[in-house]
N, C-alpha and C positions, 0 to 999 in steps of 0.2 A: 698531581693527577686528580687529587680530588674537588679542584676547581677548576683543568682543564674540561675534565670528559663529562660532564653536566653545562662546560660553555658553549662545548663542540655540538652537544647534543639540540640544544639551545637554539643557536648558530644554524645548524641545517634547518630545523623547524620554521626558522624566521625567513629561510631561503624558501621552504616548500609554500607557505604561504604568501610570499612576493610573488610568486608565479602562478600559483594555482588559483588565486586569490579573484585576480581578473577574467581567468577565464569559467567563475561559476558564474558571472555575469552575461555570458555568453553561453551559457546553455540551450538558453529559449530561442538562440538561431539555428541550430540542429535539432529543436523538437520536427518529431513527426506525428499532428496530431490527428490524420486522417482517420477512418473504423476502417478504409479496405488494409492500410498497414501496419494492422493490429491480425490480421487474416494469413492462415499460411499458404506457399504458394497454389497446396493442392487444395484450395475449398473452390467452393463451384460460383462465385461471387468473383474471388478473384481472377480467376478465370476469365473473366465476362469483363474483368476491370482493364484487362489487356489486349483482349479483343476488342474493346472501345477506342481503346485510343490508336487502331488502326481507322477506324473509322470518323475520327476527327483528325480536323487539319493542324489540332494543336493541342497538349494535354489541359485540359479545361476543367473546370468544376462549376456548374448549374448554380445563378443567384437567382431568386423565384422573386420578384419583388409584386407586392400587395398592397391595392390601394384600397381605401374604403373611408368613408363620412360618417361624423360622429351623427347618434341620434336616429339610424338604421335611413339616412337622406340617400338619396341615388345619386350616383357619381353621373357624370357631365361627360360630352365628347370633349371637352377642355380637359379632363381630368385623364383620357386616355390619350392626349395630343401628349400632355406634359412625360408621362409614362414613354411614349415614342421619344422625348427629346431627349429624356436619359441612355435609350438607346445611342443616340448621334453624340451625348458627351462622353460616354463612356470609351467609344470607339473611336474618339477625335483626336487630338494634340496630346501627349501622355496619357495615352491609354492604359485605361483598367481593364476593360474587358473587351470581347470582339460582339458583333452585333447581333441582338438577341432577335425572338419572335415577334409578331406584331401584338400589341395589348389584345387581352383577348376582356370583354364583361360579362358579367355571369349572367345565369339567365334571368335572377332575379334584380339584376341592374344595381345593384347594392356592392357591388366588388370588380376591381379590375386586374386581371393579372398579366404578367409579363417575365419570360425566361430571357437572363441574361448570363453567356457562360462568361466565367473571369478567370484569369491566369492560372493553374492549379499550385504554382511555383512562388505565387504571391498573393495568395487569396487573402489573407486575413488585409493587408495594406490595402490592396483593390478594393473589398467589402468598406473598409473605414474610412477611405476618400469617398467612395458611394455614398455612405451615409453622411457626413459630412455635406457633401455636394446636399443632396439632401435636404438638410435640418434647414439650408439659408436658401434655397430656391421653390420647396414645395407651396403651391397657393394653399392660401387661407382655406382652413377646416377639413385638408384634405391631408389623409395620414397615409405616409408609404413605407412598408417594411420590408428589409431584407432579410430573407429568411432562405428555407431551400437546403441542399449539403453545404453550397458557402457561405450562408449566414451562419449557419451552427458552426463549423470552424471557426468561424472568426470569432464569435461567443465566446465558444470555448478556450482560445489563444487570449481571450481578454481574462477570462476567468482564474486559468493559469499563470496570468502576469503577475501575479500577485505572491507568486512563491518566493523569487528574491528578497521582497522586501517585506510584504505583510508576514508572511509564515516565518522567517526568520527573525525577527522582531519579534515577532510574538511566542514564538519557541525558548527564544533567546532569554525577555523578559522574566518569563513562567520559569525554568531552568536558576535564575543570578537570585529572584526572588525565595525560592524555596533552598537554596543551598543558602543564603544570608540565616534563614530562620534555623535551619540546621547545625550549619557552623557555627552561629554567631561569630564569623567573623568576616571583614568586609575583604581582605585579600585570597581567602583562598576559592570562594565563587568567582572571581576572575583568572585565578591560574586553573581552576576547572574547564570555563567557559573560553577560556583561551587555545587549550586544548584540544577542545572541540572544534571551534574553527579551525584551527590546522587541521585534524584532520577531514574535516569540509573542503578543504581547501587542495589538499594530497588528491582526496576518490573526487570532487571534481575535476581536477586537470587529468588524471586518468580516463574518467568518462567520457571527458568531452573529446579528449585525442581518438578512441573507440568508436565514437557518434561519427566526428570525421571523417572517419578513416572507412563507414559502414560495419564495422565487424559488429556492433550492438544498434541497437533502436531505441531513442530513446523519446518519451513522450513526456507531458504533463505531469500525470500521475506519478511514472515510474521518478522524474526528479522530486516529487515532493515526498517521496517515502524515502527518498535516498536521504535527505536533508533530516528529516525525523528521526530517521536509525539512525544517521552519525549525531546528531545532537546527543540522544537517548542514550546510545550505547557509550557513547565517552564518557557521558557524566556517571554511567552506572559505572564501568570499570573505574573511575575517578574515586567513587563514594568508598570503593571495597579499598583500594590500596589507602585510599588517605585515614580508613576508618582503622585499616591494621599498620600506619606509620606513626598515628597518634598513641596506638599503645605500645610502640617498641621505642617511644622517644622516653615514655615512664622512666625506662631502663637508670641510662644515665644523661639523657639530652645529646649524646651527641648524634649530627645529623648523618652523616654517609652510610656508618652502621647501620643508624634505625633504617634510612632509604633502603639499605641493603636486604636486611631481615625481613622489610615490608616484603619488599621484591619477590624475594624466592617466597615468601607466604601466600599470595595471593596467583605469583604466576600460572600456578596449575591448574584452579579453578579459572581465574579468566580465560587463558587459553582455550581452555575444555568451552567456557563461555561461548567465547567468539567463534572456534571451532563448530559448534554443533551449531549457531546458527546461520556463518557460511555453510557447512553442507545442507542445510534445510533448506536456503533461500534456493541452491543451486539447483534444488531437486525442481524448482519450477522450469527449468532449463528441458525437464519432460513437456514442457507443453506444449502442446499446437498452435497456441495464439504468440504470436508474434510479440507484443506486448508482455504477457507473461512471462516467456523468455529470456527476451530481453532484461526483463525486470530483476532476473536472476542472479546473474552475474555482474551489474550494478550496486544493486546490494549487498552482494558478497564485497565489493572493493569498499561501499563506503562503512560496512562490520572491521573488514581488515585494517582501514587505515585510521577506525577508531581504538581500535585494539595496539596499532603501533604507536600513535598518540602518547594514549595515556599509559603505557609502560616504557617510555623513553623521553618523550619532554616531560609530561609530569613530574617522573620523578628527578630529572633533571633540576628541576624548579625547585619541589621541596629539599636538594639535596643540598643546595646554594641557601634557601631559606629557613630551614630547620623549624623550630619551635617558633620563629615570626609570622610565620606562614598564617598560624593559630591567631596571633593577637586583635581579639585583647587578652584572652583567653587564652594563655599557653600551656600546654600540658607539664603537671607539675613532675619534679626527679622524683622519683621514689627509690632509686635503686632495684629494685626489682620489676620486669616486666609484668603486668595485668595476671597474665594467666601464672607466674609463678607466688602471685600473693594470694590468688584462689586456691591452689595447691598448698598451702602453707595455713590458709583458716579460711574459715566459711565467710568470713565479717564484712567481705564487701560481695557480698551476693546481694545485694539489693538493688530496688530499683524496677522500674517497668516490665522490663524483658524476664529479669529473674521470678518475677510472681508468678507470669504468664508460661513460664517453662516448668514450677511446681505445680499449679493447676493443671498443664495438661497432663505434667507426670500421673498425680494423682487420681487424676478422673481418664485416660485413656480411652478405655473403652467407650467410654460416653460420649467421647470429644468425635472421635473416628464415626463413630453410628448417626451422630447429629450433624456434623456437619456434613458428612456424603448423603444424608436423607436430603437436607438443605441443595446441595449442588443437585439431585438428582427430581427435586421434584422442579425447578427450575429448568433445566432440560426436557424436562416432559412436554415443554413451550416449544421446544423446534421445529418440529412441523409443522408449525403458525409462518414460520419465517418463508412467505411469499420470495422466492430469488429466480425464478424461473425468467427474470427480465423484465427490462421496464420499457415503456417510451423514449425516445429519443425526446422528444417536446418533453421529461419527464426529467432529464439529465441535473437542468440548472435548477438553484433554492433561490435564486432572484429571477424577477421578470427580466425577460433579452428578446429581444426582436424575432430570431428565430423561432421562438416560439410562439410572440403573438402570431407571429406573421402565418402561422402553420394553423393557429387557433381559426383566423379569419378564412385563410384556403380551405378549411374543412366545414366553414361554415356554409360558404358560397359555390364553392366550387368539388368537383368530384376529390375526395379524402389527398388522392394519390398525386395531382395537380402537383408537377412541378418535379415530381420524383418516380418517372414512372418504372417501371420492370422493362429491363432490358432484356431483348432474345437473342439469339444470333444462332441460326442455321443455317443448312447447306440450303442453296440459290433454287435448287429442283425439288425441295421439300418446305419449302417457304407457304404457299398457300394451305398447305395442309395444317401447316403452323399458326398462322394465322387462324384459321379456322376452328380447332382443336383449343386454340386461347379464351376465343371471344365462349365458347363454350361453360369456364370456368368461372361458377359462384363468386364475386364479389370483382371480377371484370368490369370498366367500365367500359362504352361504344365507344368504336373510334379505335380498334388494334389494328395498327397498318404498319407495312416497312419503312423505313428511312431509303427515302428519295434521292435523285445525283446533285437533284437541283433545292430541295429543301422545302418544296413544294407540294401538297399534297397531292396525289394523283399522278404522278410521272414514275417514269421506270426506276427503276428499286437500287439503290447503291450497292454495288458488289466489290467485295474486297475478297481475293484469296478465296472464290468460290462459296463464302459465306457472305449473306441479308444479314442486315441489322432491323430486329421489329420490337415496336416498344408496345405498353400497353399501361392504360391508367387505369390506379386501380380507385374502389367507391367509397373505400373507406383510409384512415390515414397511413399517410407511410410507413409512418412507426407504431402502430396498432395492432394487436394480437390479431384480429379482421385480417390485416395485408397480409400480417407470415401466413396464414391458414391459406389465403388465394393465393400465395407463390408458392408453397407444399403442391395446391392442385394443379398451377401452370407446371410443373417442375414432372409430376406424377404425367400430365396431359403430354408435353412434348419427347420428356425421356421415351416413351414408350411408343412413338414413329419411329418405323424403320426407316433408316439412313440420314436420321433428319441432322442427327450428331447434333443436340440442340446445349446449349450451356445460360443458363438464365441468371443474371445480374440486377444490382441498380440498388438503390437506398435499400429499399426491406431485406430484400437477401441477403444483402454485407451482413444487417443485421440479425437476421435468421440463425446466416451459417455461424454469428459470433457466440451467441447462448449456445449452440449445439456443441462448438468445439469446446465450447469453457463447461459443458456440463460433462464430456468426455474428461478433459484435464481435470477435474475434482478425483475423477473414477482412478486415475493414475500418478497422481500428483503425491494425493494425501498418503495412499500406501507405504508410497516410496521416503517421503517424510518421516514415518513413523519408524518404519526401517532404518533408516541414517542415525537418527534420534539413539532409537534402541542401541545401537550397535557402540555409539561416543558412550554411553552412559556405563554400558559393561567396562569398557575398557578403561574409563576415568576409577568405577569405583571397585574392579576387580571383582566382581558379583551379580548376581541373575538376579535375585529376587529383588534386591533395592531399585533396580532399573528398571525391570516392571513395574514394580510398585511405583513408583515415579511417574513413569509413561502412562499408567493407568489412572493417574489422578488430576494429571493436566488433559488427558483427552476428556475426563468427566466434566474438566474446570471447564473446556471450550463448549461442550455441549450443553452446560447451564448458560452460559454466555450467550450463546446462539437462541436461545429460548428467551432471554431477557431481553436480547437483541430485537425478535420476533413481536413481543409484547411492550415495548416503545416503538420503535417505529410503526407500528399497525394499530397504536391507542393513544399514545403521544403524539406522537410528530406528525403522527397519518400520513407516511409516505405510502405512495401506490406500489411498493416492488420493491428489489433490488436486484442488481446485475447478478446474475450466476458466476462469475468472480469473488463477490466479496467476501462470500465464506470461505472460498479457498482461500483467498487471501488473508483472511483472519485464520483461519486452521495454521498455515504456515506461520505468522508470524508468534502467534499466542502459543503454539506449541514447542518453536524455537527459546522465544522470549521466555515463555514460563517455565523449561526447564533450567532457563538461567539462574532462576532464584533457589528452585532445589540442587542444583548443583551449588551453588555458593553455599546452602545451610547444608550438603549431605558430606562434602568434603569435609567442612568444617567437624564436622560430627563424625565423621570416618577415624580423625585424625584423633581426637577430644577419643572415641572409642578407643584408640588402642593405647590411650595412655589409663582410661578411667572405667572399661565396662561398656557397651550398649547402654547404659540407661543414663548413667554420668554422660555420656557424652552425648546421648539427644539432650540432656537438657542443657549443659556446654553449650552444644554447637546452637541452639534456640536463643539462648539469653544471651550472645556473644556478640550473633550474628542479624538479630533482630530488629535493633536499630536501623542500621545498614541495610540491611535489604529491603526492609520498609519503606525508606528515603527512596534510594534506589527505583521501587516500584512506584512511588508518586512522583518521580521526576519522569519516566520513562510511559506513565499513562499522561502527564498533562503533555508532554512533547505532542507522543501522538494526537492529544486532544486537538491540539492547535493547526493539526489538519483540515477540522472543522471551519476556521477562516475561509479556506478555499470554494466557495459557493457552490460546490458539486455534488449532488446525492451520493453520488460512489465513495468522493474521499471524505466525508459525513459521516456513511454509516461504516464505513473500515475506521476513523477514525475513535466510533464510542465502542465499538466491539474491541478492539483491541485494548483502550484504554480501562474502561470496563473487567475484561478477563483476564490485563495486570496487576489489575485493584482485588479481585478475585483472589488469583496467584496467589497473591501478597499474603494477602488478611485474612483467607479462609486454608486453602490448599496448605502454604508452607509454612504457617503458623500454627496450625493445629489439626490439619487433616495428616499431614507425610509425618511428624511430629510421633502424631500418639498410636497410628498405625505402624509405626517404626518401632514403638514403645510394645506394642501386642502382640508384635512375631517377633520380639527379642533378638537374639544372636544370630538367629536362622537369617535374618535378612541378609547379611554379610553375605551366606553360600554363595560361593562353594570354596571363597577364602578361606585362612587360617582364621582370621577376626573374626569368623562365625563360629568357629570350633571351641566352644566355651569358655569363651572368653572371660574378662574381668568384672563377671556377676553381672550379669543386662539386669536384673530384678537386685541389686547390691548397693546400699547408696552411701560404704564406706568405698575410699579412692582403694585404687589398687594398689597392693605390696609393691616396692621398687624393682625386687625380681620379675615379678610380674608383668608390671608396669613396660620393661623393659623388652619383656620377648613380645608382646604387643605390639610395641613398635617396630621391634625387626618384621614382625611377619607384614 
C-alpha cells in the first residue's frame, strides 16, 4: 500500500492533466472580451445594447478606420477612393464586414474617416485580415487605422494572447528559479512546479466546461489571475508541507511516516488557507459587474484545485521519493524530530529566524509602534490614488492602432467620430428627443434619427414603436468630457414625459462600468472582511487574535494603496486607474495576507500550548520564517509576472498585490502580528482555555510536563 496509493495518486494526476491539459489552450476561444458583457443586465448601456441590435440587420461592432499623411500633408480624393475600395473588399468574396459609410474628410482636409461594421461574432479575425489587407495595398505615405469598439477588441484579444505562453513561461521561470535557490535542489522545484500544472490543468478543464456551457463569463483578465493563483497558491501550499516533511524525515528517514506527519501538520493551516480565500474570492459573486462575478467562482476553482494538488500528488511524490527528493542535500537522521531537540536544549536555536524572534521578543513594544507608524504613514498616500477611471485610448502600455487611430479622430474630427451615443425612444416623442439633445453641453451638430434607408433625411426607422437617434459627441469617447455629456443627455431625455428614452453606445458602457464598480467596492469589501473574520475565529478559537489579524492586514492594504498611489502618479505616470483595481487588490491582499498569519498563528497556537504565549511567538516566528518568506517571494513575483501582459489594469493589480505580499511578509507577520502578540500576552487567545493563564506568555523557561500537557488538551 505504501507504493500502491502514492501510484494511484500519481496515476489520476497524470490523467487530470492529459485532459485538462489541452483544453487551457482553448480558453481564448470562449473569452468574452466585450465592456457591454462585463455590464449587468439591469445597467442602462445595456439596455440600449439590445435595443440595438433590433435595429440592425445583423449583430455588428463599428471599425472606425482613419486615414491621414505624415508631415500634417492633405489627403487626396485617391486617398478617400481607396478608403471606399476597402468598403467593396470587405463586403466581397469572404467577407469581414458588411458595407460601411461613404469616407467622410475633415474639414481641415488633413484626415479621412470611414465606419465599417464587422461581424460582432468574429471581430478580432475580421479587424486582423483588415489590417492585413491593409499593411500590402495602402498607397505610399498614406497611413490607415483601425480603431473604433472593433479595433480595441481586437487590441485587446492580441494583448491577451499572450497569457498562454508569455505569462506562463514567465510565471513558470520566476517560480523553478527561486525554489532552485531555496531548496538547492534541482528535483524538488520540478515536483513543485509539476504540481502546479496539474492543478492548472484540473480548474482549467473545469472553467472551460462552465465558459461553455454559459454558467460563467470568462474574459482576458479573469484567465490570467486564474493562472497567477494556481501557480502562487500551489507552490505556497508546496513550500509549507515540504518545509514540515523535511523536519519529520530528521526523525528516522523513513518516508510514508514523515509524508504522514507532514500531512496532518500542515493540513489545517492550508485548509483554513485555501478556505478563507475561496470564500473571499466568492464574496465578488456580490457584484454587479459581470466580470467581477464571474471572476469569483473561477478563482475559487483554480484555489481549490491547487489546494487538492499539493496535498495529494505532492505528497504522493515525496512519499515514493523520500530524502532523494532533497539531493544533493538530504536531510541528515538525527533520531529526533527538530522541535523535540529544541525541547531537549537551547543549542540549535540558531540561525536567521531565531535572532529575529529574540529581537522582536525583546524589543516588543518598539517593534509594534514602529512598524504600524511605518504602515500608517504610507497609507496616508491613499487618497492620491486617482481610480475613479481611465480612458479607454488609456487601457494599453504599448502603442496599437486603436488608439492612434482615436488619437487622429480626435485630432481632426469631432472627439466622438465613430462612437457615437445611442438614443432609442418611443416614435411620438422622438422630436422632442432630438431636440432636448442637441441642447446638451458638449453635443456635436448633426443629432438626427436613424433612417429605413440609411440615408439622411428620410423617415425615421421604427421598430417596436421605438426611433433609434444617435448623437456625436465633441470631445472623445472615452474622456471624462463625453461621460459629463451623456450624465446631461441621460438627465435631458429621462425627464420627457412618455418618451421611455434608454441611452447607450461606447461612453455609457463606459460610464455605467465605474459606477457599478464604485458601487461593488461599497459592498464587496464589507462582505470580505466579514467572511475573513469569521474562518479566522473558528481556525483559532479566539476573538482578539482574529481581529488583531484582520486589523493589521487591512492596515498592510491601506499602506499599499498609498505606495501604489505614489508610483504610479510619480513613477510610471499613469493617468488613473480603473475603479476595480483596488477592489481587486483589497480582495486578493486581504485573502492572500492572511494566509501567511494563519500559517505563523497556528504555528504559534500550537508552539503556545506546549510552551507559554511567549515561547511560542517566538517558536512559531523562527520555525515558520523561512517558509513563509519563500512562500511570500514566490507568490509576489507570480503575480508580478502579470505585468508581461501589456494592460494598465493587469499592471497596476499586478505591483499592488505583489507589493502588499512583500509587505505581509517582511513587515506585518514578521514583526508587527509577532510583537503585538507579544504585548497583549494570553489575552489574545480569549475567550479559549490558552488564554486563561496559561504557560507564562512573559516566562522564557518551557513549561512543566503537567502543564505542558493540560495545554494541549485545552
Amino acid at each position: 500500500m505504501r507504493w500502491l496509493l502514492p501510484a494511484v495518486a500519481i496515476l489520476a494526476w497524470l490523467v487530470i492533466g492529459g485532459v485538462g491539459g489541452p483544453l487551457i489552450g482553448q480558453l481564448a476561444s470562449v473569452q468574452s472580451n466585450s465592456q457591454t458583457s462585463y455590464l449587468p443586465g439591469s445597467a442602462e448601456s445595456t439596455r440600449a445594447a439590445e435595443l440595438q441590435k433590433q435595429f440592425a440587420d445583423s449583430d455588428t461592432v463599428p471599425a472606425v478606420l482613419v486615414a491621414d499623411r505624415a508631415d500634417d500633408q492633405p489627403v487626396a480624393g485617391a486617398d478617400a477612393e481607396y478608403l471606399r475600395s476597402l468598403s467593396e473588399w470587405a463586403t466581397g468574396p469572404g467577407a469581414v464586414a458588411q458595407r460601411g459609410s461613404p469616407p467622410i474628410t475633415s474639414d481641415d482636409g488633413q484626415a479621412i474617416e470611414m465606419v465599417l461594421p464587422v461581424d460582432a461574432a468574429d471581430t478580432a479575425d475580421s479587424v486582423d485580415a483588415l489590417r492585413t489587407h491593409i499593411s500590402t495595398t495602402a498607397p505610399d505615405g498614406l497611413r490607415v487605422l483601425v480603431s473604433g469598439p472593433a479595433g480595441q477588441a481586437a487590441d485587446l484579444g492580441v494583448a491577451f494572447s499572450g497569457i498562454d505562453g508569455l505569462l506562463l513561461g514567465v510565471a513558470g521561470a520566476v517560480v523553478f528559479v527561486i525554489l532552485v535557490i531555496v531548496y538547492r535542489s534541482p528535483l524538488l522545484p520540478i515536483f513543485v512546479l509539476l504540481s502546479a500544472v496539474f492543478a492548472l490543468a484540473g480548474a482549467g478543464a473545469v472553467v472551460y466546461l462552465l465558459a461553455t456551457s454559459d454558467v460563467v463569463t470568462l474574459n482576458g483578465q479573469s484567465q490570467g489571475i486564474l493562472f497567477i493563483l494556481v501557480f502562487g497558491a500551489a507552490t505556497d501550499y508546496a513550500l509549507l508541507l515540504v518545509s514540515r516533511f523535511r523536519e519529520e524525515l530528521h526523525l528516522d528517514g523513513r518516508r510514508v511516516p514523515a509524508v504522514l506527519r507532514a500531512w496532518r501538520g500542515v493540513l489545517a493551516p492550508v485548509a483554513a488557507s485555501a478556505g478563507t480565500v475561496i470564500l473571499g474570492v466568492l464574496c465578488l459573486m456580490l457584484s454587479e459587474l459581470n466580470s467581477n462575478r464571474s471572476l469569483g467562482p473561477i478563482a475559487a476553482i483554480g484555489i481549490a484545485a491547487a489546494f487538492a494538488a499539493s496535498m495529494t500528488f505532492l505528497p504522493a511524490v515525496l512519499a515514493l521519493t523520500g530524502r532523494a527528493a532533497f539531493w544533493p542535500l538530504r536531510p541528515a537522521i538525527t533520531g529526533r524530530s527538530v522541535r523535540d531537540a529544541e525541547d531537549a536544549s537551547g543549542s540549535e536555536r540558531t540561525g536567521l529566524w531565531w535572532t529575529i524572534a529574540r529581537k522582536v521578543d525583546a524589543h516588543h513594544t518598539a517593534v509594534w509602534v514602529v512598524s504600524a507608524l511605518v504602515l500608517a504613514v504610507c497609507a496616508a498616500f491613499t487618497p492620491q490614488l486617482k481610480a475613479s477611471g481611465i480612458p479607454q485610448s488609456d487601457f494599453f502600455l504599448t502603442e496599437v492602432d486603436s488608439v492612434d487611430g482615436q488619437s487622429v479622430l480626435s485630432e481632426h474630427f469631432p472627439g466622438g467620430s465613430g462612437s457615437p451615443v445611442l438614443i432609442f425612444a418611443r416614435q411620438d416623442a422622438a422630436a422632442q428627443v432630438v431636440d432636448q439633445v442637441r441642447e446638451v453641453p458638449g453635443v456635436a451638430p448633426g443629432v438626427s434619427p436613424v433612417t429605413q434607408s440609411g440615408a439622411p433625411g428620410g423617415p425615421p426607422k421604427v421598430v417596436d414603436g421605438r426611433v433609434q437617434i444617435q448623437a456625436t459627441l465633441q470631445s472623445a469617447a472615452d474622456s471624462g468630457a463625453a461621460e459629463s455629456a451623456v450624465r446631461g443627455i441621460r438627465d435631458a431625455v429621462h425627464a420627457i414625459p412618455g418618451a421611455d428614452a434608454v441611452v447607450g453606445g461606447t461612453t455609457a458602457t463606459q460610464l455605467d462600468t465605474q459606477d457599478t464598480a464604485a458601487r461593488d467596492r461599497n459592498v464587496v469589501i464589507p462582505a470580505v472582511l466579514v467572511v475573513v473574520l469569521a474562518v479566522l475565529m473558528l481556525l483559532l478559537r479566539a476573538v482578539v487574535a482574529p481581529v488583531l489579524l484582520l486589523a493589521t492586514v487591512v492596515l498592510s492594504y491601506a499602506a499599499t494603496l498609498g505606495v501604489g498611489a505614489l508610483v504610479f502618479n510619480h513613477v510610471f505616470h499613469f493617468p488613473g486607474a480603473d475603479p476595480t483595481v483596488p477592489l481587486f487588490a483589497f480582495v486578493f491582499l486581504v485573502a492572500l495576507g492572511v494566509d501567511y498569519n494563519i500559517f505563523l498563528m497556528t504555528r504559534v497556537r500550537e508552539e503556545s500550548a506546549r510552551h507559554g504565549t511567549r515561547e511560542g511567538v517566538r517558536r512559531g516566528l523562527a520555525v515558520t520564517g523561512g517558509v513563509i518568506t519563500s512562500a511570500g517571494i514566490v507568490l509576489a513575483a507570480t503575480f508580478g509576472a502579470l505585468a508581461v501582459i501589456p494592460l494598465i489594469f493587469l499592471a497596476q493589480v499586478a505591483f499592488l498585490v505583489a507589493f502588499g505580499v512583500l509587505l505581509d511578509t517582511i513587515i506585518v507577520r514578521s514583526a508587527l502580528v509577532p510583537a503585538l502578540t507579544l504585548q497583549i500576552g494570553d489575552r489574545v487567545w480569549w475567550p479559549s482555555k490558552l488564554g486563561r493563564g496559561g504557560a507564562g506568555a512573559h516566562d522564557d523557561s518551557p513549561a512543566a510536563p503537567g502543564e505542558s500537557a493540560r495545554l494541549q488538551d485545552s
